[in-house]
N, C-alpha and C positions, 0 to 999 in steps of 0.2 A: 627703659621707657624711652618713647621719642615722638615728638607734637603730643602729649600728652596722651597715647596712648602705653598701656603693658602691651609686651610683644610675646609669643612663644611662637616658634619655628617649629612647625612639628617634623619637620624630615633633615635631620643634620647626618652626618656620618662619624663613627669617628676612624683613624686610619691605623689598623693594628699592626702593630713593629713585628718584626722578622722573627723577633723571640718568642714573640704571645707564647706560642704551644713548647717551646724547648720548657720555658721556666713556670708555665701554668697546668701542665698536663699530669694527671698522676702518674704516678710510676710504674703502673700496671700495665699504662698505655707509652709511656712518656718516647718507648723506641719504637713507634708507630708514626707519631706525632706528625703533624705537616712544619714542614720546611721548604727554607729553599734551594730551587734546583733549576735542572734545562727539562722543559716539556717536551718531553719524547718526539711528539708532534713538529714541533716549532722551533725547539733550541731557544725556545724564551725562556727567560730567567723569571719564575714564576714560583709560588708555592704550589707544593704538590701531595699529595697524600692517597697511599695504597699504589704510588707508582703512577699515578696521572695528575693531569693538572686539576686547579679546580674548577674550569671554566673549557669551553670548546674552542681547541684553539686552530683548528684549522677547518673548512667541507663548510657547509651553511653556517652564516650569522658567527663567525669565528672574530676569536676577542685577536689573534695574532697578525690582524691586517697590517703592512704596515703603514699606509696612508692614515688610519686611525690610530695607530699609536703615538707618531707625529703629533697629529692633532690634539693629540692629550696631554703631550710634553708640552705644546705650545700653549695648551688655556689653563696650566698647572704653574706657567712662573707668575701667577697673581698670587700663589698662596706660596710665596718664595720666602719669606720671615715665614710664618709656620711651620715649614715644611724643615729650615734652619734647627727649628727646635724639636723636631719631632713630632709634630702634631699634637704638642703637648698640652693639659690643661690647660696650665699658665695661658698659651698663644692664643686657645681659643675664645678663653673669656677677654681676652685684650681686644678678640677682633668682635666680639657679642658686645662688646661694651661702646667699641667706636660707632656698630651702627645700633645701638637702642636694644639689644633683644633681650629679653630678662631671662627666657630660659631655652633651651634646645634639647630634641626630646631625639636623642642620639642611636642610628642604628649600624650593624656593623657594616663594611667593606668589603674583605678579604673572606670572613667568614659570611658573610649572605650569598659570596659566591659560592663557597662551600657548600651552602647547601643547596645547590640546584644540581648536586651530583646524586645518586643514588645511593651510593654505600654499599660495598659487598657486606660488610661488617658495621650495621650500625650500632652496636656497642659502643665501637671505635668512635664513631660520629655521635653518640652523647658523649660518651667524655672528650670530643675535641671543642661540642657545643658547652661543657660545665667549665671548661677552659678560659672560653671566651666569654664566657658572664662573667668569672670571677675577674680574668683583669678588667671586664668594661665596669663592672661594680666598684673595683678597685680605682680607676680613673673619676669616676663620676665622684668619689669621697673628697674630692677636692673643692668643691662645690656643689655637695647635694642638692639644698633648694635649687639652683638653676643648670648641672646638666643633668638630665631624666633622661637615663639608659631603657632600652628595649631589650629585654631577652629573647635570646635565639631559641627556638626549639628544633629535635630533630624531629621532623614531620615522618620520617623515613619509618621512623620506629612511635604508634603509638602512647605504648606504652611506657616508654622512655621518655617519652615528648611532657606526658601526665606530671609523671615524677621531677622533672625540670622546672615543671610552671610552678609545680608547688614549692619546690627549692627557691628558685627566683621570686618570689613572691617575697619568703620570708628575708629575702638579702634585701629587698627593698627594689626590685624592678619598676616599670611605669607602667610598660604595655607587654606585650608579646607578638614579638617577629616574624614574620613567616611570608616565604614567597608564594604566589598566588596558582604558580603551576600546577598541573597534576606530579605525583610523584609515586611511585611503585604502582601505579591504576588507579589511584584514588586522589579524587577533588576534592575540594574542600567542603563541598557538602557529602561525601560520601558516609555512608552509615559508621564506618568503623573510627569517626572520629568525633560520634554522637558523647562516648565518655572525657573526650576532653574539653570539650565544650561545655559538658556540665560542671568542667573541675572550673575553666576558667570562667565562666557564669557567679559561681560560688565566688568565687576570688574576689570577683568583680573589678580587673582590671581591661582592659581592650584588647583587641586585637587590631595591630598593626600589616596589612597586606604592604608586600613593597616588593616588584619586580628586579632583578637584578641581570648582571649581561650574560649571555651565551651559555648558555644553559647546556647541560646535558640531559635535562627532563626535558620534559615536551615543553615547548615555549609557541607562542605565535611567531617570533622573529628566528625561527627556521626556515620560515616560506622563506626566506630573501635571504642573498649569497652575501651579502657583504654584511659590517656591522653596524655600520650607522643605518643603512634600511630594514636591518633586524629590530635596532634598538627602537624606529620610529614605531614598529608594530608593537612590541612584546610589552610595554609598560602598561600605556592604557587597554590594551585588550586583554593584559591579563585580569587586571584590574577589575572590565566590563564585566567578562566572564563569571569573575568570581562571585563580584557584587547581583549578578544574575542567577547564580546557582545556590547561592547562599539564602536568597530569598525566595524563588519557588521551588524550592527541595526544601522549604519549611523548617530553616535554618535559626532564624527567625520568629516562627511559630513554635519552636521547641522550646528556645532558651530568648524569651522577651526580652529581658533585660542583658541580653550580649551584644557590647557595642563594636563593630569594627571602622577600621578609618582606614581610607585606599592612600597613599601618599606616592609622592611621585609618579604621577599618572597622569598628571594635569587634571584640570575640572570642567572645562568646555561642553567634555560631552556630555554631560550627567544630566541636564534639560531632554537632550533627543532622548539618551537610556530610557529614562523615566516614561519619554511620550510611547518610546516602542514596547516598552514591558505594559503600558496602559492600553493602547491600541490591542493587544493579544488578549488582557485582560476582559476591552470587552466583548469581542468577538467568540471566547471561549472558558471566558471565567475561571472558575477551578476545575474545569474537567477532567484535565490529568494530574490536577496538583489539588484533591479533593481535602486537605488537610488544610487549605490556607484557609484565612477565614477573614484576612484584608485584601486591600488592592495593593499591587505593588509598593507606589508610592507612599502607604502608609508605614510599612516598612520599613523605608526608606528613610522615611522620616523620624521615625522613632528607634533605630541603631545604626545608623551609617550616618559616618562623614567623610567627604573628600577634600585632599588638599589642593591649593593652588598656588601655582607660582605669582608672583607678582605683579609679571610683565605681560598674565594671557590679557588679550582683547576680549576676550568672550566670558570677563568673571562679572561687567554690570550685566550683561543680557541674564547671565544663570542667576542673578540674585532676586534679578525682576521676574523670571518665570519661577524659580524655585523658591525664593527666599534665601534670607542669611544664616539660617540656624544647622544645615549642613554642612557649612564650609569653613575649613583652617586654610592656613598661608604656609607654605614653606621655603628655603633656598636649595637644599640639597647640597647645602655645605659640608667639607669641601672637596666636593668634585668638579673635575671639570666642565659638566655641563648643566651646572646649577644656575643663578642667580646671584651669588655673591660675586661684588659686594653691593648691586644695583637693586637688589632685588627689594628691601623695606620701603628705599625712593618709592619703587612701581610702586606698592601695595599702595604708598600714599597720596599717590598724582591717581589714584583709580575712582572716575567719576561715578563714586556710591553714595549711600548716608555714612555722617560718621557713625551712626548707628549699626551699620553695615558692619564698617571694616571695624568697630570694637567689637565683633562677635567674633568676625571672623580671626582676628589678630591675642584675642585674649579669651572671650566669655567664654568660646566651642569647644577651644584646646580646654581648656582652665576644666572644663566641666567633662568634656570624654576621657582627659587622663589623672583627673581628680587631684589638679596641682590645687585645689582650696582647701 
């Protein structure tokens, strides 16, 4: 808690050690497993699995810049005690506690990169995904009420994907992970992912979208050669896109009470979103989406939330056109291009109500990942 507000972070990271998959993989898989290695590509020292990296590392929007990886060692010695210890529990509730956050609602690293890859064998990629739940389940038992793990699923595989969420459920997961790309042909509203949506409906846990870097699926930050004007593109437009497809492909109108929450994406845009999804709306109503039977925005309103950094300018404008009952806060800890450790200051120098920033800092999260 801090000035008398509860805090939750809904976008933290946490940073999986070199071993995750040697010591967490079943034995079926365990001489598959990703490690580390030199990316064929790059000669980067990278985890790799099936023989490539997990990320793109050289040709458009490539993670092996070395201007950008510079830049990541240098906004990485802030978290230089952490990183001493491993990125271990212990550290990181030492540094949730220095600034106020009561709980952080933790998604993977290494492995969200992971799945922006395809998979020749996604077998292989659910049990690298059952891997990575168990030690992030495992980590999170250190203080279960305050860190709330996300499970990964493998989008790649369905059916896999099904069997995961209801596995992670019973381990005690919060939300479910998933990058916003398309992946083997299929978006996120595409038909064939109409039964996992009714599993996790059922569940009634969220779904967490979260873009991650350099993809090997279609990404919007391919259009751009380098990775920092990849990464300005791919977060919030994957984000855009999804949150657009999601609700007029009747995503929505299938599964009413399925909540999703865009995170790391910023929030700024979500005022225009809403005006441009409203404008179509009246110009052509449901003529090709004859199954809706709201207006975007209503939608919107009733399963989607976006997170916000701290430090945007544009989060009083989006509370005066949209209202506060949308929006969470996050840092994106600890990566380097998060908000820690300035980032709870913002949220509280942000000329709102404190009625405002007690939704967005506590009631929104508290109520879409059902921390009450």
């Amino acid at each position: 808690m801090r000035d008398g507000y509860k805090i939750v972070d809904t976008d933290s990271h946490l940073m999986e050690p070199e071993w995750l998959w040697e010591r967490y993989m079943e034995d079926a898989f365990k001489s598959r497993a990703p490690k580390m290695g030199r990316a064929p590509e790059s000669n980067r020292r990278t985890f790799l699995v099936e023989g490539d990296s997990f990320v793109r590392e050289k040709g458009k929007y490539p993670m092996a810049a070395p201007g950008f990886l510079k830049a990541v060692q240098k906004a990485m010695q802030r978290f230089e005690k952490a990183s001493k210890q491993g990125f271990s529990a212990e550290s990181r509730l030492a540094d949730m506690d220095e600034q106020g956050v009561d709980v952080q609602i933790m998604y993977p690293t290494y492995a969200g990169q992971m799945l922006g890859r395809e998979f020749r064998d996604t077998k292989l990629l659910a049990a690298c995904v059952r891997a990575y739940n168990n030690w992030a389940a495992d980590y999170a038992s250190a203080a279960p009420e305050r860190l709330r793990w996300a499970a990964a699923l493998p989008m790649q595989d369905v059916e896999e994907a099904i069997k995961e969420a209801r596995r992670a459920h019973e381990m005690g997961c919060v939300s479910y992970y998933m990058r916003p790309n398309p992946v083997r042909g299929r978006s996120l509203w595409s038909d064939d992912y109409l039964p996992l949506w009714m599993e996790i409906e059922e569940i009634g846990k969220p779904i967490s979208t979260h873009e991650s870097a350099s993809s090997s699926v279609p990404s919007f930050g391919e259009r751009m050669d380098t990775h920092v004007s990849g990464h300005i593109l791919s977060h919030p437009f994957e984000a855009m896109a999804a949150m657009a497809g999601l609700i007029w492909y009747g995503i929505f109108e299938k599964f009413p009470k399925l909540k999703v929450i865009h995170v790391e994406a910023d929030g700024g845009w979500v005022p225009y979103w809403l005006q441009r999804m409203e404008q179509h709306w009246d110009f052509s109503g449901n003529a090709e989406h004859e199954y809706l039977t709201k207006r975007p925005t209503e939608y919107f309103k009733r399963n989607v939330c976006v997170a916000f950094r701290g430090d945007e300018p544009t989060l009083k404008a989006a509370v005066e056109l949209v209202g506060a009952d949308n929006f969470s806060w996050d840092t994106d800890y600890p990566h380097p291009d998060g908000t820690y450790p300035w980032g709870v200051e913002a949220i509280m120098k942000q000329p709102i109500s404190d009625e405002a920033r007690r939704k967005i800092l506590w009631d929104n999260p508290a109520r879409i990942f059902n921390l009450n």
